[in-house]
FIKOL-71926 format. One record per residue (C-alpha): residue number from 1; x, y, z. Coordinates in pm, 1 decimal, always signed. Example, Ala and Ser with C-alpha at 12.3 -4.5 7.8 and 13.67 -1.06 7.14 Angstrom:
<nodes>
(node 1,(+1230.0,-450.0,+780.0))
(node 2,(+1367.0,-106.0,+714.0))
</nodes>
This chain:
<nodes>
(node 1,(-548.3,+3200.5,-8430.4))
(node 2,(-833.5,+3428.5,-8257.9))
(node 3,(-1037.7,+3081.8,-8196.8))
(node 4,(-735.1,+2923.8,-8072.3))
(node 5,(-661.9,+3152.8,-7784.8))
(node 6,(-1043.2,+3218.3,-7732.2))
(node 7,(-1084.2,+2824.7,-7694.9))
(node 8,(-774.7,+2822.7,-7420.5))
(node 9,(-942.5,+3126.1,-7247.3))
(node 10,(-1223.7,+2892.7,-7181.2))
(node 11,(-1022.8,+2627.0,-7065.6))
(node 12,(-833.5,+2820.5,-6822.7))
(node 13,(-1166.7,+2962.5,-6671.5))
(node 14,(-1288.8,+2585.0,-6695.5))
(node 15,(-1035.0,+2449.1,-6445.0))
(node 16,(-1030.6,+2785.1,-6298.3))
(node 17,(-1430.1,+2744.8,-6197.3))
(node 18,(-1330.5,+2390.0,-6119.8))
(node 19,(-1054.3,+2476.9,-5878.3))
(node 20,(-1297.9,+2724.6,-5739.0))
(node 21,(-1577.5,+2467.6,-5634.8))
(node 22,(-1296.0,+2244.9,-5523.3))
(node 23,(-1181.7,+2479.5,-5241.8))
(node 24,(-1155.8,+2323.9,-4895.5))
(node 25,(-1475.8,+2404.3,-4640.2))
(node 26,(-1328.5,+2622.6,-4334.8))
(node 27,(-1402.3,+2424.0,-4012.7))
(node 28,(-1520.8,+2528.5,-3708.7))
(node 29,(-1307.7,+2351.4,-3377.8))
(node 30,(-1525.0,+2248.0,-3078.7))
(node 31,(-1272.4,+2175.6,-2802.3))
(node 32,(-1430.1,+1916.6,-2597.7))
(node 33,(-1341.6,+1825.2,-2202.5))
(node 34,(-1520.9,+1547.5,-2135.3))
(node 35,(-1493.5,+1236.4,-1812.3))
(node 36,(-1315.6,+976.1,-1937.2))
(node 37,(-1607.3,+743.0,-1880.8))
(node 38,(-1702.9,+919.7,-2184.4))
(node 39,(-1460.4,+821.4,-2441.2))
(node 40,(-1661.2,+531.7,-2624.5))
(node 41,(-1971.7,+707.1,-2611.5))
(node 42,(-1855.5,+994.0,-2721.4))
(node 43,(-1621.8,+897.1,-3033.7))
(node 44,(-1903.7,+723.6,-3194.7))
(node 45,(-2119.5,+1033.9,-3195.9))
(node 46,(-1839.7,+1290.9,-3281.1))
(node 47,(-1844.6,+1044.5,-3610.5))
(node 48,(-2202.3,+1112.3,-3674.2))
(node 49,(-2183.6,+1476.1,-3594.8))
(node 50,(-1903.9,+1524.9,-3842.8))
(node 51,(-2079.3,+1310.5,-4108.4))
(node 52,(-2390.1,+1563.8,-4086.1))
(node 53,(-2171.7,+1879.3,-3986.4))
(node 54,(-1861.3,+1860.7,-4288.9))
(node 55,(-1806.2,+2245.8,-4140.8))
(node 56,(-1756.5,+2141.6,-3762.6))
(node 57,(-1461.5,+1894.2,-3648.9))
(node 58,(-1464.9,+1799.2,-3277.8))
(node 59,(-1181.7,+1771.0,-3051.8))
(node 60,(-1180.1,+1584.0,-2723.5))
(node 61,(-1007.0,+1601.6,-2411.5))
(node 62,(-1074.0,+1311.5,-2198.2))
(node 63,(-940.6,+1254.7,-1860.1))
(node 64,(-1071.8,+1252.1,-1492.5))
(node 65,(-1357.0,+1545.1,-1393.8))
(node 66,(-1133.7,+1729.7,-1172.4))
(node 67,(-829.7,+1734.2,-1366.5))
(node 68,(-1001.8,+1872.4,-1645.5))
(node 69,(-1140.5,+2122.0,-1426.4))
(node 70,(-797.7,+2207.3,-1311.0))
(node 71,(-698.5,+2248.4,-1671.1))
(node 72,(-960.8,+2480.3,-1772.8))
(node 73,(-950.6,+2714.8,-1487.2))
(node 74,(-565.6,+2711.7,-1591.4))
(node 75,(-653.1,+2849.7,-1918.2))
(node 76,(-685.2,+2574.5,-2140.1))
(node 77,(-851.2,+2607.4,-2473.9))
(node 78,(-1179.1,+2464.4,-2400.0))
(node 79,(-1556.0,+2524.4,-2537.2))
(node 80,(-1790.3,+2266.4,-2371.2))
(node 81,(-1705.4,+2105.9,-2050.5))
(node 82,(-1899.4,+1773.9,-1916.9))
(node 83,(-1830.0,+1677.9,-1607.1))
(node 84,(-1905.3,+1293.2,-1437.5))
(node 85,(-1999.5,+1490.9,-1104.5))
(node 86,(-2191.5,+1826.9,-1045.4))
(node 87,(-1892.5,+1938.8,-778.9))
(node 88,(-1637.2,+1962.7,-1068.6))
(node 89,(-1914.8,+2233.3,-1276.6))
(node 90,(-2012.7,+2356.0,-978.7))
(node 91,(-1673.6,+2456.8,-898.1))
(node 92,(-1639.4,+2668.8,-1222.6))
(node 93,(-2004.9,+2834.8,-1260.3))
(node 94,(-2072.7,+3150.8,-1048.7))
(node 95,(-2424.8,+3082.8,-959.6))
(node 96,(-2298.4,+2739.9,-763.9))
(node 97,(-2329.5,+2767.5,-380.0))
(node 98,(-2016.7,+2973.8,-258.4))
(node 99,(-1974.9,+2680.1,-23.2))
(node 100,(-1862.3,+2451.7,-309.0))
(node 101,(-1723.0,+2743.1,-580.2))
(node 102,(-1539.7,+2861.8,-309.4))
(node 103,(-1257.3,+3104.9,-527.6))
(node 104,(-1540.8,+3187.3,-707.2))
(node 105,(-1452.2,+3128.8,-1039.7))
(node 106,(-1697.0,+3176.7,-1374.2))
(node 107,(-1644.2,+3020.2,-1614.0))
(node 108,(-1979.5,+2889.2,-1707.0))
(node 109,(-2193.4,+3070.1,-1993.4))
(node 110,(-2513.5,+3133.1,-1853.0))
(node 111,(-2804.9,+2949.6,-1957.1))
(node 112,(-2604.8,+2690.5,-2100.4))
(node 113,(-2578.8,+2434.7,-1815.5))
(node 114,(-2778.2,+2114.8,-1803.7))
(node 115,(-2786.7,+1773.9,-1625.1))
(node 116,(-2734.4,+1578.3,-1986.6))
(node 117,(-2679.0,+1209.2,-1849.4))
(node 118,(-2700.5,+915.1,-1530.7))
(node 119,(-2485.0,+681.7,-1493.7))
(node 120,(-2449.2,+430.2,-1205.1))
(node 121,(-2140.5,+301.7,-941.3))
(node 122,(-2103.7,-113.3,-976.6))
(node 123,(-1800.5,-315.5,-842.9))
(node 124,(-1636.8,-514.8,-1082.7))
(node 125,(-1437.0,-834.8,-1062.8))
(node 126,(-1128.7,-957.0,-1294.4))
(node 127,(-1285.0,-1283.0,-1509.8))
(node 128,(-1312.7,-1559.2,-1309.3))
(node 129,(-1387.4,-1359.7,-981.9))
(node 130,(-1129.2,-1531.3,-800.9))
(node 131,(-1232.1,-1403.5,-438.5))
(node 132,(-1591.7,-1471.6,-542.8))
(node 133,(-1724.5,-1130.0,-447.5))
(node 134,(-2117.6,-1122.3,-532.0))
(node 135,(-2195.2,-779.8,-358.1))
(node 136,(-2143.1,-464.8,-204.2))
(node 137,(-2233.4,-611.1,+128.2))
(node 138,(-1994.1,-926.7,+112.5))
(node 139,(-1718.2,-673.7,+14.3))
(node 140,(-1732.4,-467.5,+330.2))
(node 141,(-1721.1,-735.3,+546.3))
(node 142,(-1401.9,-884.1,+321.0))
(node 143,(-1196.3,-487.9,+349.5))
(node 144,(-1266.5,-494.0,+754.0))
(node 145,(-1099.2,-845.4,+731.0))
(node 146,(-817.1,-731.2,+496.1))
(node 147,(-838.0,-1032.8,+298.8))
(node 148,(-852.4,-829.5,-35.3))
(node 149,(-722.3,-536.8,-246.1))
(node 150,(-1002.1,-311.1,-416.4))
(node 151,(-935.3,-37.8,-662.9))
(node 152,(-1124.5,+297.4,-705.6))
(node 153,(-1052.2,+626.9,-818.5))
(node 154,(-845.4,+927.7,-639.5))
(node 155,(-1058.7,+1151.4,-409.9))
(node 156,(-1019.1,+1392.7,-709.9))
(node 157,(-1185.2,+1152.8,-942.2))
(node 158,(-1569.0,+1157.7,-904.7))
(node 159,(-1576.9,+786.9,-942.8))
(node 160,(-1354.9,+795.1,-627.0))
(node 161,(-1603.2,+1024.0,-441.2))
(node 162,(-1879.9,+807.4,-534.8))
(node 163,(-1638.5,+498.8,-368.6))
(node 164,(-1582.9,+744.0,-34.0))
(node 165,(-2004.0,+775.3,-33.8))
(node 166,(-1989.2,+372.9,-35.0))
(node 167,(-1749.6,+313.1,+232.9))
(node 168,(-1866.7,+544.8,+454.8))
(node 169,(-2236.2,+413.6,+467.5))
(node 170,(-2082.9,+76.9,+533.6))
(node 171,(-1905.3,+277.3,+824.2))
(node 172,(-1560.2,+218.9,+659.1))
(node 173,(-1242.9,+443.3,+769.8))
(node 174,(-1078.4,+479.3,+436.3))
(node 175,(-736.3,+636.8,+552.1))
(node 176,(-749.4,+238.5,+782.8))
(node 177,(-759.9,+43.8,+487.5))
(node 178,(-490.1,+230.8,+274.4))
(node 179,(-302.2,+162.1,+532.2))
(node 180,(-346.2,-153.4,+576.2))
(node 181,(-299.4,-211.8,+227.5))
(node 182,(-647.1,-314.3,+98.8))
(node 183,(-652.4,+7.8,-143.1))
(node 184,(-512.0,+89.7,-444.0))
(node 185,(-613.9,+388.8,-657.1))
(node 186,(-619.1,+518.1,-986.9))
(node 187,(-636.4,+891.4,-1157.8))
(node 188,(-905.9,+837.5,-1347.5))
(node 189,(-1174.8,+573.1,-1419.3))
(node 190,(-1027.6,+389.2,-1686.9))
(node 191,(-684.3,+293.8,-1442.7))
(node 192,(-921.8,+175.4,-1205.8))
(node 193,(-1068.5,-77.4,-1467.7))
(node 194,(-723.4,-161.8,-1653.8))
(node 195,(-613.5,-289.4,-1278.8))
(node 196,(-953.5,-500.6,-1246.9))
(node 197,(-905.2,-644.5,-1629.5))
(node 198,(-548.3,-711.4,-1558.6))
(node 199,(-649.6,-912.3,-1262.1))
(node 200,(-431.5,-701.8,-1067.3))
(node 201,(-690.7,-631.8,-733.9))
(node 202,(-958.8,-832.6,-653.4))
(node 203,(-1214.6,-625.9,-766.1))
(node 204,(-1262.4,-263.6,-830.6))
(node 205,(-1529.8,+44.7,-776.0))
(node 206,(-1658.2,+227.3,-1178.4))
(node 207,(-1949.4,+347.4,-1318.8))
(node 208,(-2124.9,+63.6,-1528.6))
(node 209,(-2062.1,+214.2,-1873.1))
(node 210,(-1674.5,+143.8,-1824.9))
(node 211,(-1721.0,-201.9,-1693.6))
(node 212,(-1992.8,-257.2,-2012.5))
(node 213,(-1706.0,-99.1,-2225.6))
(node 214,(-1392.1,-306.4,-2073.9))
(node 215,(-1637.2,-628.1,-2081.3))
(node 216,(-1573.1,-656.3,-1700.0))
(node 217,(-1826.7,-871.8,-1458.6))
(node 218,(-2039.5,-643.8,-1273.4))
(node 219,(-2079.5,-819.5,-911.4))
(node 220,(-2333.5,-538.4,-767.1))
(node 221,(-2480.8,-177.3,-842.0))
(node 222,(-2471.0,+74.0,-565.7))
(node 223,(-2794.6,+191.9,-477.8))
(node 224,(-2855.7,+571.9,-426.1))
(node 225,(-2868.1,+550.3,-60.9))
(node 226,(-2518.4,+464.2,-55.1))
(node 227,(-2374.8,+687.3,-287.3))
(node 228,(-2676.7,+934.7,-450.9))
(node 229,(-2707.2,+973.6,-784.5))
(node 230,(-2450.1,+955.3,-1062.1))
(node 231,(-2519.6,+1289.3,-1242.9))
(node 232,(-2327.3,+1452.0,-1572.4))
(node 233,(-2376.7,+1798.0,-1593.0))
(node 234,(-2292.1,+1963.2,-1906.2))
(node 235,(-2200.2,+2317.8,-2006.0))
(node 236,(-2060.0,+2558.5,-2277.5))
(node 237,(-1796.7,+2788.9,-2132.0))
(node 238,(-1784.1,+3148.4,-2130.2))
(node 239,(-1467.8,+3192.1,-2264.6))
(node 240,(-1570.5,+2964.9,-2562.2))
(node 241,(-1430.5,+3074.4,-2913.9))
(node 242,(-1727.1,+2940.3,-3054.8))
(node 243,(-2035.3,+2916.3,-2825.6))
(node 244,(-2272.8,+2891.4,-3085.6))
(node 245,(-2108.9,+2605.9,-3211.9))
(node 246,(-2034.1,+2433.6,-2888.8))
(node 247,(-2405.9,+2463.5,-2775.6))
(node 248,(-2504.6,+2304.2,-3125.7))
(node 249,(-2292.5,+2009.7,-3031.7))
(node 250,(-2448.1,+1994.4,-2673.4))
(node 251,(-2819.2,+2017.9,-2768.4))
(node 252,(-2722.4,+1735.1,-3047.6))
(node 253,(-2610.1,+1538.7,-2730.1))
(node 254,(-2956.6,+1509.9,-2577.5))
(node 255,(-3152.7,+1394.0,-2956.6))
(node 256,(-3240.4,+1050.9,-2996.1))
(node 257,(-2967.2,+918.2,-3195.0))
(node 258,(-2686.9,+1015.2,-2941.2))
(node 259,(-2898.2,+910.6,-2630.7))
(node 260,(-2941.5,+550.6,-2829.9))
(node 261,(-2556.0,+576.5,-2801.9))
(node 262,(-2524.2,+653.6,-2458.9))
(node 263,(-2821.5,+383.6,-2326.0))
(node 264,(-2656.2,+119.3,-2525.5))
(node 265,(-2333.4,+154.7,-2291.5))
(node 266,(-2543.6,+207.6,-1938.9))
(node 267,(-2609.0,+601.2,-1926.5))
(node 268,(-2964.0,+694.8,-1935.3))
(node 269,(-3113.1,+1039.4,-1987.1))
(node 270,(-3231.0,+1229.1,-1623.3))
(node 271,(-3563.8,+1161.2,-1512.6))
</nodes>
């Protein structure tokens, strides 16, 4: 009888051991904002990160720069911000120029901020290019004769500042051609290329890693003389529940195997 219970005793502290080494890993959450230009890119390396981190699981927020900004200066829960334009982050990091951070909010953690990736501003046309538009230079002259509609982004939308750079060099009055219907607009990047790939404008105004992304035709690339240059800035926040975490993620961002991610859509690193 004595070996009988002292055998069960060791099975018990068999499965016991077993149920032990079983016992779920406790994971970190990294609450990512992130443009919405970024939501290809930026999937496919969450998938790697996890497969290398099994303690870290990444959640993303994706949706235009300055509605995200919005969002985390209403309190959202939110550990690494990157932004498609540097007004957005400049907006929410204390040592920005009082003349753009003008409540002067901080919400950046110090030391944390970098310029991570370049993109670049191309107009697009739905298959087929019906109103054969080959350039930026063809397209002015087609808005000042109304004979098309374009799409771009909201003047919230850094896309859509990027568009109000464009027009403006080609001495454009933007308010003029709303009005005169030639403009329609979109909250974020991705409605501007949804109305190009529906064929529902003529052409549209996106970065080059959406139109890569929605297989759109890319009539011309802006140069930086018309609208500068496309930078992502990228930062932890100070309010992060897990900085140390978050600024694992971002410096994972700029090694080789997530930049081969990001240059196979368009972005390149910052010269």
């Amino acid at each position: 009888m004595k070996r009988i219970i002292a055998l069960l005793l060791a099975v018990v502290m068999v499965f016991a051991l077993a149920a032990c080494g079983s016992k779920p890993v406790e994971k970190t959450e990294i609450v990512v904002f992130a443009a919405a230009s970024m939501t290809e890119t930026l999937t496919q390396i969450k998938e790697m990160y996890e497969a290398e981190h099994k303690d870290v699981t990444i959640t993303f927020n994706f949706d235009s720069s300055g509605t995200l900004k919005t969002q985390i200066q209403e309190g959202a829960d939110c550990d690494l911000f990157i932004s498609a334009g540097q007004k957005q982050m400049n907006q929410l990091d204390i040592n920005a120029s009082a003349e753009v951070n003008t409540e002067g909010l901080d919400f950046v953690l110090e030391g944390s901020r970098l310029n991570l990736l370049e993109n670049k501003v191309v107009l697009v046309v739905p298959e087929g290019n019906p109103k054969g538009i080959e350039s930026f230079d063809q397209l002015a002259e087609l808005l000042k004769g109304g004979a098309i509609l374009m799409a771009m982004g909201n003047s919230d939308v850094p896309v859509g500042q990027y568009t109000q750079k464009i027009l403006a060099f080609y001495g454009l009055d933007e308010e003029a051609l709303a009005a005169a219907g030639t403009l329609t607009y979109g909250t974020n990047v991705k409605e501007v290329t949804t109305q190009v790939s529906e064929a529902s404008v003529d052409c549209g105004v996106v970065y080059c890693t959406d139109a890569f992304s929605a297989g759109l035709t890319v009539a011309d690339s802006a140069t930086a003389e018309m609208c500068g240059q496309v930078i992502y800035p990228a930062a932890v926040l100070n309010k992060s529940a897990h900085p140390e975490a978050a600024q694992a993620f971002l410096d994972y961002l700029s090694t080789d195997a997530a930049m081969a991610v990001f240059e196979n859509v368009g972005f390149s690193p910052v010269a």
